[in-house]
VEXSE-143510 format. One record per residue: residue number from 1; residue in three letters; z, y, x of N, C-alpha, C in turn. Coordinates in pm, 1 decimal, decimal comma, padded with zeros to 6 digits. Each point is the difference from the previous one (the first is absolute). Example, Ala and Ser with C-alpha at 12.3 -4.5 7.8 and 13.67 -1.06 7.14 Angstrom:
// VEXSE-143510
rec seq=1; type=ala; nzz=00780,0; nyy=-00569,0; nxx=01319,0; cazz=00000,0; cayy=00119,0; caxx=-00089,0; czz=00000,0; cyy=00120,0; cxx=00090,0
rec seq=2; type=ser; nzz=-00072,0; nyy=00105,0; nxx=-00035,0; cazz=00006,0; cayy=00119,0; caxx=00082,0; czz=00073,0; cyy=00109,0; cxx=-00077,0
***
This chain:
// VEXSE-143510
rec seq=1; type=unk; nzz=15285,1; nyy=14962,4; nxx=04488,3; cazz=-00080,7; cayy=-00049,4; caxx=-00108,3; czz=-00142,6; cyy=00050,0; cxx=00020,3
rec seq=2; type=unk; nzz=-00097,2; nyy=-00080,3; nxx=-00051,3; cazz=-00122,8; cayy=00032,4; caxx=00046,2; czz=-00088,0; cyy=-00050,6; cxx=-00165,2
rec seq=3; type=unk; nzz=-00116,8; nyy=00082,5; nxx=-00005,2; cazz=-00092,3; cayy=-00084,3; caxx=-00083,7; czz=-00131,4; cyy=-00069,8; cxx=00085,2
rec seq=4; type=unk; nzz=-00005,4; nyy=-00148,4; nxx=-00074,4; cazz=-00092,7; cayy=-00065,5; caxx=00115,5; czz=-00150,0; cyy=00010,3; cxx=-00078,1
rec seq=5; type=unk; nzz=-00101,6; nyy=00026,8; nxx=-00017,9; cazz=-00157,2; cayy=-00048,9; caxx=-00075,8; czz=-00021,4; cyy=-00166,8; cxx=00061,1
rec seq=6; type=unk; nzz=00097,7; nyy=-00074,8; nxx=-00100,2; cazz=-00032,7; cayy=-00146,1; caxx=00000,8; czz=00082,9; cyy=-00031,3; cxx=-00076,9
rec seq=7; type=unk; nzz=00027,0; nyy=-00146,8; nxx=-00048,0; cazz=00099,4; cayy=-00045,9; caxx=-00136,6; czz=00092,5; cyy=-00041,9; cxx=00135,8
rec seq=8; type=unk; nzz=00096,1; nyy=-00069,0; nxx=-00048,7; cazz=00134,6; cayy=-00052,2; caxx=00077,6; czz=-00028,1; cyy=-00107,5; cxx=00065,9
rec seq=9; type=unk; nzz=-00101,6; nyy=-00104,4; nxx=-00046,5; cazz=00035,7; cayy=-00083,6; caxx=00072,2; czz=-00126,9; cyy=00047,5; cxx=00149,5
rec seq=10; type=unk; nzz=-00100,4; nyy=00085,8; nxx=-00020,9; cazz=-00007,5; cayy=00031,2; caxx=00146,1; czz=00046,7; cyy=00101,0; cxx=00081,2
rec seq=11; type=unk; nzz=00094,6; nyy=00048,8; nxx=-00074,1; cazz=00071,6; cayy=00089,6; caxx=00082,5; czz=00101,3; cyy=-00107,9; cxx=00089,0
rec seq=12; type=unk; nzz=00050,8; nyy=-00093,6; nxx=-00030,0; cazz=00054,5; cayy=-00063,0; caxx=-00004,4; czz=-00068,0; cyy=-00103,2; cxx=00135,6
rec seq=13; type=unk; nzz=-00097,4; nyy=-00045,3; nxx=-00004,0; cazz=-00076,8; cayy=-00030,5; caxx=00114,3; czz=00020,6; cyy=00018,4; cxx=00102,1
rec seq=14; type=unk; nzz=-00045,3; nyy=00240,5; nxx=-00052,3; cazz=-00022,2; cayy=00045,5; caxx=00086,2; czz=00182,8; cyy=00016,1; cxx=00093,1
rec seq=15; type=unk; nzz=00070,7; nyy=-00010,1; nxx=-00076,1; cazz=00154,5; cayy=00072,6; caxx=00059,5; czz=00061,8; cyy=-00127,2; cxx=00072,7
rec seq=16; type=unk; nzz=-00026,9; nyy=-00133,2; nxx=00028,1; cazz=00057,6; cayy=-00073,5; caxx=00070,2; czz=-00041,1; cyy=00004,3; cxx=00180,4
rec seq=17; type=unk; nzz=-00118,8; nyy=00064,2; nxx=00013,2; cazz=-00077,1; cayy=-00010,7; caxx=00128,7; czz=00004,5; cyy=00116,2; cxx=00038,4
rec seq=18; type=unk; nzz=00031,0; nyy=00111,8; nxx=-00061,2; cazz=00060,2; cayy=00139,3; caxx=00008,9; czz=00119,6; cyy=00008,4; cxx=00045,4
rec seq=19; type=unk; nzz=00094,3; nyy=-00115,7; nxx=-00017,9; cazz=00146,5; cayy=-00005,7; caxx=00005,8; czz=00023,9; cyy=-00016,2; cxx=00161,0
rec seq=20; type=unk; nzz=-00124,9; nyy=-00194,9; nxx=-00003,6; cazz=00008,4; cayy=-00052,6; caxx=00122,4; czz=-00035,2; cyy=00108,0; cxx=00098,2
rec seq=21; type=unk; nzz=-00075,9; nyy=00046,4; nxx=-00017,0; cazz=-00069,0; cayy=00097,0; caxx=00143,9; czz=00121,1; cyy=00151,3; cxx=-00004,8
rec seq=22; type=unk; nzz=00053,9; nyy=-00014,7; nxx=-00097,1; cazz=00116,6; cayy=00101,9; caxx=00030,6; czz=00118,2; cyy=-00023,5; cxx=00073,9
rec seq=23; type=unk; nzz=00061,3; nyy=-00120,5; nxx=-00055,7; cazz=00122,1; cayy=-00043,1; caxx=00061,1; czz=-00035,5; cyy=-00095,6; cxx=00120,8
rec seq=24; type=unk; nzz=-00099,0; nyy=-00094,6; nxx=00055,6; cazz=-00006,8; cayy=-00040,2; caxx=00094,3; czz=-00037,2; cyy=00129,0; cxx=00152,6
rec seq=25; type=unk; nzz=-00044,5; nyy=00097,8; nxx=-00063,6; cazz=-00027,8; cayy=00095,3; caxx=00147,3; czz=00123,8; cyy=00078,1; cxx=00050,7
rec seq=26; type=unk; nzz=00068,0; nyy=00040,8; nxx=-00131,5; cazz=00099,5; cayy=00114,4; caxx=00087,4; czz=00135,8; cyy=-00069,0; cxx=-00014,7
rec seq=27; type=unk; nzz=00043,9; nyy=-00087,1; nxx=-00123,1; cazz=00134,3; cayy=-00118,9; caxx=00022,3; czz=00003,9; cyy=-00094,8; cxx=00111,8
rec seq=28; type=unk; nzz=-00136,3; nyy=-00009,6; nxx=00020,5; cazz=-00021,8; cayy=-00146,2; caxx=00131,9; czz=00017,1; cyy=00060,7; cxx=00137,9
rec seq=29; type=unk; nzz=-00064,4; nyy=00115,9; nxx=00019,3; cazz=-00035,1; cayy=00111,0; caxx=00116,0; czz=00144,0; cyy=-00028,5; cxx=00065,0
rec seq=30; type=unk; nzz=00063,3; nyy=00124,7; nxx=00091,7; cazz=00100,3; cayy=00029,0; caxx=00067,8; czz=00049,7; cyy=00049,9; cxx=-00076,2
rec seq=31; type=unk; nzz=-00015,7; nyy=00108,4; nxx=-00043,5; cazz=00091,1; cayy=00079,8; caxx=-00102,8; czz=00096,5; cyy=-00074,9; cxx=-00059,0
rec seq=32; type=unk; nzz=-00094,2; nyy=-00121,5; nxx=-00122,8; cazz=00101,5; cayy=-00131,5; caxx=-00064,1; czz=00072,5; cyy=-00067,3; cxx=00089,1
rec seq=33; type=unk; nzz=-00073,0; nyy=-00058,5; nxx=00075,7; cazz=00126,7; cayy=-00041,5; caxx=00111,9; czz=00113,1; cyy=00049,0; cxx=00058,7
rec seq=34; type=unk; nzz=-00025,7; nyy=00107,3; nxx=00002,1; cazz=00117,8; cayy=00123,0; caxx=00089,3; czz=00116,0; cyy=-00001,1; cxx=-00132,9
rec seq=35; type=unk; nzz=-00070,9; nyy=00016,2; nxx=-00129,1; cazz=00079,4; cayy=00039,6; caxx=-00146,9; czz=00086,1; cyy=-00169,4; cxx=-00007,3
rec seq=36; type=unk; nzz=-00085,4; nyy=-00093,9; nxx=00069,2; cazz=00103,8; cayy=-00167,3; caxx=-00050,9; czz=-00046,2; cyy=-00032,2; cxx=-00146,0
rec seq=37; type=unk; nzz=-00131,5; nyy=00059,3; nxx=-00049,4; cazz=-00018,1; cayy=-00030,8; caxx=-00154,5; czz=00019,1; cyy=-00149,4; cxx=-00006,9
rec seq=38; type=unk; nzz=00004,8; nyy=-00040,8; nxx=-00149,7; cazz=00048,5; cayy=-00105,9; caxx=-00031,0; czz=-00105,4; cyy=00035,4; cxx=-00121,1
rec seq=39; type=unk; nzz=-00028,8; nyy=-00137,1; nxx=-00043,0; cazz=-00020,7; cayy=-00134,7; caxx=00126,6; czz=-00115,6; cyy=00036,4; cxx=00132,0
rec seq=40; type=unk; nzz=00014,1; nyy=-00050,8; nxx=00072,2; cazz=-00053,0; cayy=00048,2; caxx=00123,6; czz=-00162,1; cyy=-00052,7; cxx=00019,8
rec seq=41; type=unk; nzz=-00024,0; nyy=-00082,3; nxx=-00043,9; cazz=-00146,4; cayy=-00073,1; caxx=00027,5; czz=-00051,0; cyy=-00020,1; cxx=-00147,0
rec seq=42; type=unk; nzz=-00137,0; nyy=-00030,8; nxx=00000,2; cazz=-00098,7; cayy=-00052,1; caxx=-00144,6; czz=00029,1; cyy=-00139,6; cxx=-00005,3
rec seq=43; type=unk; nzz=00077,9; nyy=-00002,3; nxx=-00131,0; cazz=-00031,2; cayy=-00194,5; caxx=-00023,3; czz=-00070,3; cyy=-00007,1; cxx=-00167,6
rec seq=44; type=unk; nzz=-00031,4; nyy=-00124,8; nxx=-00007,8; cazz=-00046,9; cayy=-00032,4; caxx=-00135,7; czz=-00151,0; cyy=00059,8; cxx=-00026,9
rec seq=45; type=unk; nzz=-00055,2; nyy=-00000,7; nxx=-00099,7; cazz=-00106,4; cayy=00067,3; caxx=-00050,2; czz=-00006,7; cyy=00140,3; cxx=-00099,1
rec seq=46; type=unk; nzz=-00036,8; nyy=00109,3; nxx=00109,4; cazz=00053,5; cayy=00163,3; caxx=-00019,1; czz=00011,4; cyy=-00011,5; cxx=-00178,7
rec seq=47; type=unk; nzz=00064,5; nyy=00030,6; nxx=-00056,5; cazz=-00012,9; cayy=00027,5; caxx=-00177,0; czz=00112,1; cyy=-00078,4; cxx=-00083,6
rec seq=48; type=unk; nzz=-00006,9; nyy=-00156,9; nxx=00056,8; cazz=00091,0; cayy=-00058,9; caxx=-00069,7; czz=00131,3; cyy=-00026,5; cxx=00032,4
rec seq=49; type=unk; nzz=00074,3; nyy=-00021,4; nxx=-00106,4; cazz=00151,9; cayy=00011,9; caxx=00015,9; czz=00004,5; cyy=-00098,6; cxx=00101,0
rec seq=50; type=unk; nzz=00105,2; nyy=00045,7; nxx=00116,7; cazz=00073,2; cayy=-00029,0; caxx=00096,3; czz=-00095,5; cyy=00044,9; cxx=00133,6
rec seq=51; type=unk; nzz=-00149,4; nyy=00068,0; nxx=-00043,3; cazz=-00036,2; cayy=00021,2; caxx=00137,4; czz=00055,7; cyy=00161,6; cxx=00074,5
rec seq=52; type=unk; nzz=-00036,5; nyy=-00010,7; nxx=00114,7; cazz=00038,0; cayy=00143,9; caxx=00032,1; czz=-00077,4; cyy=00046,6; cxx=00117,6
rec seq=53; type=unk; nzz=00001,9; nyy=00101,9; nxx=00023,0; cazz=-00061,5; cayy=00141,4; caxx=00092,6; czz=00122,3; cyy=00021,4; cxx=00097,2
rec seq=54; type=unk; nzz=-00026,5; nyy=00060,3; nxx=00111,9; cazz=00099,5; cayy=00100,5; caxx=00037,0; czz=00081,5; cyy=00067,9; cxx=-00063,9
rec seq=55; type=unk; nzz=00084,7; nyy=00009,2; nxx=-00067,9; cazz=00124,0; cayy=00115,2; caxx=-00039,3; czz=00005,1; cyy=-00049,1; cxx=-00150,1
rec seq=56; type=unk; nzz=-00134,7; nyy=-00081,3; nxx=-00056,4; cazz=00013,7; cayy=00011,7; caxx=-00165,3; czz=-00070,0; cyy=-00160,7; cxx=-00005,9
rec seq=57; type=unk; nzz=00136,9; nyy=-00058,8; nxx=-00076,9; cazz=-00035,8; cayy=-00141,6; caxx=-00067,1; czz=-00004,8; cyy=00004,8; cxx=-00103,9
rec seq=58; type=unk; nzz=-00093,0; nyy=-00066,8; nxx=-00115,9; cazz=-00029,1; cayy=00015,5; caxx=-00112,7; czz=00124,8; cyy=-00120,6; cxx=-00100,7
rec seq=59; type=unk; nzz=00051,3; nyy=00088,7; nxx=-00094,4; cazz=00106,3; cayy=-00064,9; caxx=-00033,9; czz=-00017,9; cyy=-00005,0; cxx=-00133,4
rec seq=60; type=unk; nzz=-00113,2; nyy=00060,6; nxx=-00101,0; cazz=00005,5; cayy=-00063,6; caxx=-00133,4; czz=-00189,6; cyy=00023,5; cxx=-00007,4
rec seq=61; type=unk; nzz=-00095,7; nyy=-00041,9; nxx=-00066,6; cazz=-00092,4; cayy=00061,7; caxx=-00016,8; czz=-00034,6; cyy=-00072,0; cxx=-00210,1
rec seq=62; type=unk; nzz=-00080,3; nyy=00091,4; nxx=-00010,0; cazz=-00036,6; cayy=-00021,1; caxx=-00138,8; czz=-00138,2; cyy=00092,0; cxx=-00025,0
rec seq=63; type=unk; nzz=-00090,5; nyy=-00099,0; nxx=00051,6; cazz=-00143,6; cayy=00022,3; caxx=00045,6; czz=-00061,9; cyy=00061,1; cxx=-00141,4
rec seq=64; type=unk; nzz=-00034,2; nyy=00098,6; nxx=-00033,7; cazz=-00061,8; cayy=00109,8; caxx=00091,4; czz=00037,8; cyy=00122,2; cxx=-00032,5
rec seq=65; type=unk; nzz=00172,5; nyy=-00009,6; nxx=-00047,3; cazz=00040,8; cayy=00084,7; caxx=-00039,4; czz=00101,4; cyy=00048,7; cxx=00060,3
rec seq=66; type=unk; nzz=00084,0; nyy=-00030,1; nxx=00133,4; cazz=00116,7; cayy=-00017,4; caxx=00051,0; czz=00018,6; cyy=-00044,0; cxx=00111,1
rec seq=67; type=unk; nzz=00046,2; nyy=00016,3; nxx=00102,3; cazz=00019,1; cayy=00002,0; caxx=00144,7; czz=00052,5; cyy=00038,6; cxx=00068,9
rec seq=68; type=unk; nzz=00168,3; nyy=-00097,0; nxx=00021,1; cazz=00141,9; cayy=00072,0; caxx=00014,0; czz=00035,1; cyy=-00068,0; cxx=00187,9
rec seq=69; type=unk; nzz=-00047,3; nyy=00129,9; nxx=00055,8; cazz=00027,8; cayy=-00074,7; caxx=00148,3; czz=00146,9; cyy=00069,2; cxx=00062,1
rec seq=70; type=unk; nzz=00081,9; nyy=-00099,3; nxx=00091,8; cazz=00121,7; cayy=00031,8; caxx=00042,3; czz=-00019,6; cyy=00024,1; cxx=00145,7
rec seq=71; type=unk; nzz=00080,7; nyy=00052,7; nxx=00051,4; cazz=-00014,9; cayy=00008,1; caxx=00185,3; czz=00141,5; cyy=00064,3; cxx=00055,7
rec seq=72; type=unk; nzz=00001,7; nyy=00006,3; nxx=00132,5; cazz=00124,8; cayy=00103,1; caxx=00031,7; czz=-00010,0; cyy=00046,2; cxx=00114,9
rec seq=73; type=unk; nzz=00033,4; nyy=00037,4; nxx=00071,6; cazz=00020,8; cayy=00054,5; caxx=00169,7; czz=00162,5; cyy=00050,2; cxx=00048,0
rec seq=74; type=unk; nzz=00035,2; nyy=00040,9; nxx=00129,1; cazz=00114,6; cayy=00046,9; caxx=00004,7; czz=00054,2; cyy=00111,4; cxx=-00098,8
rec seq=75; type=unk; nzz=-00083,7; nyy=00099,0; nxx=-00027,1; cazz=00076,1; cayy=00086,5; caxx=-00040,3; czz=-00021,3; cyy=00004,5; cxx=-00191,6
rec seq=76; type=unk; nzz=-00087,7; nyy=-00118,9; nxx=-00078,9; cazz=-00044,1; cayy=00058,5; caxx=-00104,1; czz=-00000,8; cyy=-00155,7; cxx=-00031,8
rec seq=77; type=unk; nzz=00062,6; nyy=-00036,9; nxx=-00130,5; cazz=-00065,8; cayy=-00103,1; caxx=-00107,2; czz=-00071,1; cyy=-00002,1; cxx=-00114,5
rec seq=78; type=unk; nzz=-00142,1; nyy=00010,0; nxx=-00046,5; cazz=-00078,7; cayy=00038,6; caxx=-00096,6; czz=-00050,1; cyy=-00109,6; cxx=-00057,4
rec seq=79; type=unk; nzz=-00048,2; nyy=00032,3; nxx=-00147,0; cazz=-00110,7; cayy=-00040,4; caxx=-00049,5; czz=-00087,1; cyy=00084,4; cxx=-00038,9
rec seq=80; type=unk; nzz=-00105,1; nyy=-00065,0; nxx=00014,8; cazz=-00187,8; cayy=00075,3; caxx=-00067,4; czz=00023,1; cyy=-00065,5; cxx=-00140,0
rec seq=81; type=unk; nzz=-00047,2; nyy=00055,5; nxx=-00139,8; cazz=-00069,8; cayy=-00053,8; caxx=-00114,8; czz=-00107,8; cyy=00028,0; cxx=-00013,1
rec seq=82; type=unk; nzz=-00116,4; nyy=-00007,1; nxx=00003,5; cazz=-00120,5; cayy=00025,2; caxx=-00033,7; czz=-00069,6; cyy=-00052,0; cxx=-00183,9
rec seq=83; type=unk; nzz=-00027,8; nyy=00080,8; nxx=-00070,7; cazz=-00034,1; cayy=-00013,1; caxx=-00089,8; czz=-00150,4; cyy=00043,7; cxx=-00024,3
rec seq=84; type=unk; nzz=-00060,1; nyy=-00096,5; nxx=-00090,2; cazz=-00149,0; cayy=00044,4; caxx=-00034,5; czz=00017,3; cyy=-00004,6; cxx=-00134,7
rec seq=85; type=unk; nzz=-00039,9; nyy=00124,3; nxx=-00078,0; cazz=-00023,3; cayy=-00031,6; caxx=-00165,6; czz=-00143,4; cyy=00028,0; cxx=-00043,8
rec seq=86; type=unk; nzz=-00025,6; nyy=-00068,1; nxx=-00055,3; cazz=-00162,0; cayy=-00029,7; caxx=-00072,4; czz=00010,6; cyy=00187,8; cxx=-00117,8
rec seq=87; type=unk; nzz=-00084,0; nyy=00090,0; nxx=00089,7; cazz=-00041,1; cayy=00106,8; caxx=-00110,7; czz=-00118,2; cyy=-00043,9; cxx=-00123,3
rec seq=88; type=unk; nzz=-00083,6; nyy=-00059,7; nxx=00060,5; cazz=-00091,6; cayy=-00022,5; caxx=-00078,0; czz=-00080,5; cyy=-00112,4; cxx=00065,5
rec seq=89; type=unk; nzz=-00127,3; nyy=-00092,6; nxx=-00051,6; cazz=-00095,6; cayy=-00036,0; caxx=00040,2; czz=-00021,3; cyy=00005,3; cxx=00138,7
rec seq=90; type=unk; nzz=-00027,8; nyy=00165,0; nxx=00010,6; cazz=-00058,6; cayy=00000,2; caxx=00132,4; czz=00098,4; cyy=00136,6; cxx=00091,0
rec seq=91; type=unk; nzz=00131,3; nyy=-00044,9; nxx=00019,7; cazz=00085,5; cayy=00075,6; caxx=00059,4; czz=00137,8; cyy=-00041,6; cxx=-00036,4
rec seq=92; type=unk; nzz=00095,7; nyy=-00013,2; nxx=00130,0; cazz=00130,9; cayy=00004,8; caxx=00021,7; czz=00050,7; cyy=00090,4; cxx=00057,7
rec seq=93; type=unk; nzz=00153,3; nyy=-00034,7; nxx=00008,9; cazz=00085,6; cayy=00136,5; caxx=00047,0; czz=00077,6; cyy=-00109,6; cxx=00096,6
rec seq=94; type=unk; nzz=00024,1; nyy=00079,3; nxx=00125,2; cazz=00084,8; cayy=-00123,7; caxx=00135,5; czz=00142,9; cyy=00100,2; cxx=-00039,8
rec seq=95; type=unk; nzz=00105,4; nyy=-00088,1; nxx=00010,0; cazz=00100,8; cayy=00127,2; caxx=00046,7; czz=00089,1; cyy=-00088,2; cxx=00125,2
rec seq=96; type=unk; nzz=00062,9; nyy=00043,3; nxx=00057,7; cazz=00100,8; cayy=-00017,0; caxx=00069,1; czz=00126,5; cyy=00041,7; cxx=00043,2
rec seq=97; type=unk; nzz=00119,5; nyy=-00062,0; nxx=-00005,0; cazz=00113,4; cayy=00052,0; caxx=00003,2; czz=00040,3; cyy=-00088,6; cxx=00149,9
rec seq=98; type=unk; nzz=00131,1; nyy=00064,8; nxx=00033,1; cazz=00061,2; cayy=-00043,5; caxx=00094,7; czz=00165,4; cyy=00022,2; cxx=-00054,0
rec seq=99; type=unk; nzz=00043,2; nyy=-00104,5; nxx=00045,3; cazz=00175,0; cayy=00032,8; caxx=-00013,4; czz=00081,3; cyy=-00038,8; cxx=00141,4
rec seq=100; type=unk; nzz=00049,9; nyy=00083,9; nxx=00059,0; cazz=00058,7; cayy=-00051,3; caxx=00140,2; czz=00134,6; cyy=00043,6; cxx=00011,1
rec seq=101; type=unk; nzz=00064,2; nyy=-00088,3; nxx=00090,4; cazz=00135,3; cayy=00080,1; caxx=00043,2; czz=00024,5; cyy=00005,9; cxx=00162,2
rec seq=102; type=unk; nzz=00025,1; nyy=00087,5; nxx=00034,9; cazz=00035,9; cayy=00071,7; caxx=00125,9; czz=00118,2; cyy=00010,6; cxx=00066,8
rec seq=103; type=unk; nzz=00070,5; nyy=-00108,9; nxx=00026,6; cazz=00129,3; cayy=-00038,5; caxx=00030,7; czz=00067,4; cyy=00116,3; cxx=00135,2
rec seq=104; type=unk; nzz=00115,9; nyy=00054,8; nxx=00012,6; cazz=00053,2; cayy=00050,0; caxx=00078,9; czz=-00052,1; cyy=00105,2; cxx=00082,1
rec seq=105; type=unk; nzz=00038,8; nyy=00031,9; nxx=00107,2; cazz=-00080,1; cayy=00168,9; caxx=00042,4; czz=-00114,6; cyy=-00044,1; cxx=00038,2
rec seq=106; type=unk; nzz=-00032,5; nyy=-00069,8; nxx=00058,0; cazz=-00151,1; cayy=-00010,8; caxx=00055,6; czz=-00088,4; cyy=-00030,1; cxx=-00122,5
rec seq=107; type=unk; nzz=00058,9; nyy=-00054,9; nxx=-00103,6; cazz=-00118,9; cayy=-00042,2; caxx=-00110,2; czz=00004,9; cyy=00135,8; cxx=-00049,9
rec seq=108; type=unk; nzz=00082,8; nyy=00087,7; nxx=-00008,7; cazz=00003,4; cayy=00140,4; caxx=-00091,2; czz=-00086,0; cyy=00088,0; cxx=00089,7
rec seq=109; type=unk; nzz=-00065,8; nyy=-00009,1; nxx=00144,8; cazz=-00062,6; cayy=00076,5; caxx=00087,9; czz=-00108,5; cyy=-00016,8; cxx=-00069,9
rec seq=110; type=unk; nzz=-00021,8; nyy=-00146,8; nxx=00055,7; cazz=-00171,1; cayy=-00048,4; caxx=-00033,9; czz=-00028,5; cyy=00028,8; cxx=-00151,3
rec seq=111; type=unk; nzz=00084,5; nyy=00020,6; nxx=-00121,9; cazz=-00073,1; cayy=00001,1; caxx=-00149,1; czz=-00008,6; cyy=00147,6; cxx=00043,4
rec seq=112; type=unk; nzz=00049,5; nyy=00100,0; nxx=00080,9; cazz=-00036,0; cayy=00175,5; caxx=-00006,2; czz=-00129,6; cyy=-00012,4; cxx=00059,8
rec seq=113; type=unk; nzz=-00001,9; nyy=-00133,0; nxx=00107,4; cazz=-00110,5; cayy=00077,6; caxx=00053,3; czz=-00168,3; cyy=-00123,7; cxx=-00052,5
rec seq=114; type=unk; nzz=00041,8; nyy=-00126,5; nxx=-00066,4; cazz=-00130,1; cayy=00015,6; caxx=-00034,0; czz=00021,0; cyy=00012,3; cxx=-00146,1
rec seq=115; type=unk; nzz=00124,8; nyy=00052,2; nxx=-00113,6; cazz=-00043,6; cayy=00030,3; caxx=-00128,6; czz=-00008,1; cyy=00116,9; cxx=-00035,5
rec seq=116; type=unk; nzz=00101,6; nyy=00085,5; nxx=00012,9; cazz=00019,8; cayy=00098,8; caxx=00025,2; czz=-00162,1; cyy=00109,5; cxx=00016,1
rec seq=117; type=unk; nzz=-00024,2; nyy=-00049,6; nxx=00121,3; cazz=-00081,9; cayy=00067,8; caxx=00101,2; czz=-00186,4; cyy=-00019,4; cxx=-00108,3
rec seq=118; type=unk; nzz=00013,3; nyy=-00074,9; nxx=-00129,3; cazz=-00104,9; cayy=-00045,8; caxx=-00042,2; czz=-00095,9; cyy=-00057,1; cxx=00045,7
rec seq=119; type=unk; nzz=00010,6; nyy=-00082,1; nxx=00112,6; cazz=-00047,4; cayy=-00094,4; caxx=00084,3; czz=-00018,3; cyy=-00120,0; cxx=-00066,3
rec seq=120; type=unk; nzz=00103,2; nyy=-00015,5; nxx=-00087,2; cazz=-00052,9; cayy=-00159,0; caxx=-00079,7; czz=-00070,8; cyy=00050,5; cxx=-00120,6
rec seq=121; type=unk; nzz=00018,2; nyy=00114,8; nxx=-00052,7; cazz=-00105,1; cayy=-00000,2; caxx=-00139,7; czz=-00158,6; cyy=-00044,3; cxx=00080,1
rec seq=122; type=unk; nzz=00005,5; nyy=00148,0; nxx=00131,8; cazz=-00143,8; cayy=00009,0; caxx=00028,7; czz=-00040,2; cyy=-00160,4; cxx=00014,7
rec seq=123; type=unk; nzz=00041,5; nyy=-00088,8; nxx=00076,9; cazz=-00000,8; cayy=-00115,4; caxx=00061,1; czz=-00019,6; cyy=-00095,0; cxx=-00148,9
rec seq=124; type=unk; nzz=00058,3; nyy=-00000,8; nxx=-00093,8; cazz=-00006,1; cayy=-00070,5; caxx=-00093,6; czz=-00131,8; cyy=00058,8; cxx=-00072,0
rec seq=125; type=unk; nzz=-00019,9; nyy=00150,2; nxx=-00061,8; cazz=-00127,4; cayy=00062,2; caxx=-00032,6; czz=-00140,8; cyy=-00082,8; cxx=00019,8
rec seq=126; type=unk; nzz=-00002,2; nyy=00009,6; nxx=00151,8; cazz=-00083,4; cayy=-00077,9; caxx=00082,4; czz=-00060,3; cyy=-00088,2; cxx=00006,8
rec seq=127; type=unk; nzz=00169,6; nyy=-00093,1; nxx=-00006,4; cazz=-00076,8; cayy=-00173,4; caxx=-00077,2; czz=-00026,5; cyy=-00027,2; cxx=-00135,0
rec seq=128; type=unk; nzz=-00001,9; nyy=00105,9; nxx=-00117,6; cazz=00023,6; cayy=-00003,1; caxx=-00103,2; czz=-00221,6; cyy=00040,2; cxx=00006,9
rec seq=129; type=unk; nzz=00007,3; nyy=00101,5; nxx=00048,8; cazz=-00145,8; cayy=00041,5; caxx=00028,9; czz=-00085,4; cyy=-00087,7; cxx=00022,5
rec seq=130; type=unk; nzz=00029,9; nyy=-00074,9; nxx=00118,5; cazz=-00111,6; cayy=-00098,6; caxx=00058,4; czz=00037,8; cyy=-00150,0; cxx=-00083,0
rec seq=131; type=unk; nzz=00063,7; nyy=00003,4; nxx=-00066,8; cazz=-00015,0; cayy=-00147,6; caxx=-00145,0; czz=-00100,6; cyy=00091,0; cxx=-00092,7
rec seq=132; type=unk; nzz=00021,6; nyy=00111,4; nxx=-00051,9; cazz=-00073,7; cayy=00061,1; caxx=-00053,8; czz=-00188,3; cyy=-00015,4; cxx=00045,5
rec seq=133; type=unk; nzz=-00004,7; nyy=00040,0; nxx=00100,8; cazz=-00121,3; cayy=-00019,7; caxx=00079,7; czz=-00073,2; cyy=-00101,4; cxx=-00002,1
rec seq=134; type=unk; nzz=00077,3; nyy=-00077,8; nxx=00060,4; cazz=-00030,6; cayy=-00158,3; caxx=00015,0; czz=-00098,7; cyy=-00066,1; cxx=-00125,3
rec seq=135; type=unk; nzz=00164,5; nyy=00041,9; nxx=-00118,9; cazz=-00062,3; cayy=-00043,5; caxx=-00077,9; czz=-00130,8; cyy=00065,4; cxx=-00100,3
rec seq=136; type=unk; nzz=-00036,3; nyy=00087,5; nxx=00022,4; cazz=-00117,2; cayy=00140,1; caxx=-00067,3; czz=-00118,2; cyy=-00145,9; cxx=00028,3
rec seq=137; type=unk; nzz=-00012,4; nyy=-00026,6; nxx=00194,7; cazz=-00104,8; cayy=-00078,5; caxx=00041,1; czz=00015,5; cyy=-00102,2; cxx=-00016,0
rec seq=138; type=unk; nzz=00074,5; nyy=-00076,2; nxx=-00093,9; cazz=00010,4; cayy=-00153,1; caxx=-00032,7; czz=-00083,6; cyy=-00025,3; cxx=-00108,1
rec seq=139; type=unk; nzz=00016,4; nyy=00134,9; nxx=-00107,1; cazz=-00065,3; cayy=00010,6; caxx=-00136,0; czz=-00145,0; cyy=-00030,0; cxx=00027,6
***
């Protein structure tokens, strides 16, 4: 969870092109490939329902408050929710959740070693930061 200095709908702007430049570099890279994420390539137009990224297709949205993306790989099936709530005028709050499941021994390795290990907070922190950012210079 983050506080952004902008209302929602440019945080909101700012968090779709934050997303793209997140999930197209390291889901698209080798890494994603090596992992088999699903869905495997970008189709549609990044934001709206049925488009998708590397590892995360967008499966409900409710602009500019909501942004429920799905994905999977060998060892992990998740979703992202992303939420923006209007604090005031001139400030929102981003949050983000994840819910995944980690099927059989190899999925129980990989959640020790990237949940466990706080590798996805930092990693999520991160992108939670630079929507934050983004959006400060949109204002």
């Amino acid at each position: 969870m983050t506080n952004v200095r902008s209302n929602r709908e440019v945080a909101w702007e700012a968090l779709l092109p934050v997303l793209r430049a997140a999930f197209s570099g390291g889901p698209a890279g080798p890494f994603g490939r090596a992992l088999g994420v699903v869905p495997a390539r970008a189709v549609g137009v990044w934001g709206e329902p049925g488009s998708a990224l590397p590892g995360f297709a967008v499966e409900r949205v409710r602009r500019p408050e909501r942004l429920e993306l799905r994905g999977g790989h060998r060892f992990s099936r998740y979703t992202l929710v992303i939420e923006l709530d209007e604090l005031d005028g001139d400030s929102a709050r981003v949050r983000a959740r994840t819910y995944a499941d980690f099927p059989g021994l190899k999925g129980r390795a990989y959640r020790t070693l990237v949940i466990r290990s706080g590798a996805h907070r930092i990693v999520t922190r991160r992108l939670l930061s630079r929507v934050a950012s983004r959006a400060a210079t949109q204002v």
